[in-house]
N, C-alpha and C positions, 0 to 999 in steps of 0.2 A: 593534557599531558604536556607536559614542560622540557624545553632542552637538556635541564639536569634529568630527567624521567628515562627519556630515551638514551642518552651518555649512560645510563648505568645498565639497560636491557642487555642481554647475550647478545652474542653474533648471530645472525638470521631471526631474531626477536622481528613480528609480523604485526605491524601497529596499522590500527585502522579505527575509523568513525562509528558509530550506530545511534550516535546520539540525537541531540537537536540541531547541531548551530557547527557551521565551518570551525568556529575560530576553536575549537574545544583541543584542539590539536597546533601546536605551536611550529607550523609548516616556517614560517618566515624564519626560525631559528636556525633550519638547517637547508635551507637557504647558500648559504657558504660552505657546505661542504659538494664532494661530485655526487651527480645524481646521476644513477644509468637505467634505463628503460628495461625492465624485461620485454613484459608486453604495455600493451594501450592499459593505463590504470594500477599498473604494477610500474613502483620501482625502487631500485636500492639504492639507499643512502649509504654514502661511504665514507665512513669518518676519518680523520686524519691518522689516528692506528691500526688500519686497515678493516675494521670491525663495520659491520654493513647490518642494520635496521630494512625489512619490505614495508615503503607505508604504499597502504591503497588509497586509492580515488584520490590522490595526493591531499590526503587529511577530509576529505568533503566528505556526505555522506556514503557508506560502503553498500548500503542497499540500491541507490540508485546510480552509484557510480561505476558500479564493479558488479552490477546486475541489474534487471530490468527494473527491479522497484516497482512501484505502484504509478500506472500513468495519473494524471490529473485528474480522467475521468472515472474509472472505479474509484477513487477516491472520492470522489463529488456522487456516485454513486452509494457509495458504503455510508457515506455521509448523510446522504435523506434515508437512506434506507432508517437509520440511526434516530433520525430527526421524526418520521411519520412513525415509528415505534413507540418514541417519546409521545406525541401528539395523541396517538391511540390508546397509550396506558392512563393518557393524564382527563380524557373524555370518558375513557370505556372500565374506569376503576372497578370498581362493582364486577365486572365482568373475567377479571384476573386476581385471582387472590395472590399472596406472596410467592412467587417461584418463577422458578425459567421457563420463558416460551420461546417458541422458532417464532420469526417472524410470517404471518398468517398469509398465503399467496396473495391476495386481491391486493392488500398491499405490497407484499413485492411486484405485482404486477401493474399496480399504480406508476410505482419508482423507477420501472423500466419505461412507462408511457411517457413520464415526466422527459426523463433524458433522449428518447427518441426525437423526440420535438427539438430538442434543443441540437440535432444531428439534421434537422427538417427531412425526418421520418414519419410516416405516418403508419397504422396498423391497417388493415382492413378490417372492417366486424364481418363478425362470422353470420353468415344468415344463418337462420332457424333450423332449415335443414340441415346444415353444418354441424351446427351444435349439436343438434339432438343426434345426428350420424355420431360422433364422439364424444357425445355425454356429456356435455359442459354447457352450461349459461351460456348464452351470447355474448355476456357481459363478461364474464369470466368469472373466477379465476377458471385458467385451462389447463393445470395440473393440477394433481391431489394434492393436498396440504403435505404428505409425508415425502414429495418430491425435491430433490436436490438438485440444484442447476450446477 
């Protein structure tokens, strides 16, 4: 979005990011005019004919600047979950014909073992009697497939 973009918006026109990349927003153009804070991430631009633009996250991105966004970690989470899906479809062909599937628990429950490690977490294993008191392998998985975290 360009200086001429926003010169032409309404009054209180609400310009924000959701794209890739800072620069997708031409912040340094207005630059020169006042800037006044609402709040933290909120503010109005006030052009020299009194006519005021809200940009958020001042141009950056508006999911993580002007809300939690996605930390690094569900991200790096969502991300092998993504990658062992791929790994499973491209071993276990035969085993999925063409359609949608959930991802299968032992595997999400690999993807959360993987990441605990890297938090230097460890699980306990369930003894035998554990398992067999709640129905599950020792090994796991320890919910049903049709279960939602």
């Amino acid at each position: 979005i360009t200086h001429d973009h926003m010169a032409a918006m309404k009054d209180q026109a609400i310009v924000c990011n959701i794209g890739h990349f800072d620069n997708e927003i031409d912040v340094a153009s207005l630059e020169q005019y006042q800037w006044e804070e609402i709040k933290p991430q909120v503010d109005h631009i006030i052009f020299p004919d009194g006519k005021r633009i809200i940009l958020l996250a001042k141009g950056r991105l508006v999911n993580l600047g002007c809300a939690t966004g996605h930390p690094s970690y569900v991200m790096s989470s969502s991300f092998a979950n993504q990658m062992i899906a791929q790994i499973e479809l491209y071993q276990r062909t035969a085993d999925y014909p063409v359609g949608v599937y959930t991802l299968p628990k032992h595997l999400d429950e690999k993807v959360a073992r993987l990441q605990l490690r890297k938090l230097n977490v460890s699980l306990t294993t369930l003894t035998q009697e554990q398992a067999d008191y709640i129905g599950v392998p020792v090994d796991g998985p320890y919910k049903a497939d049709h279960y939602r975290y």
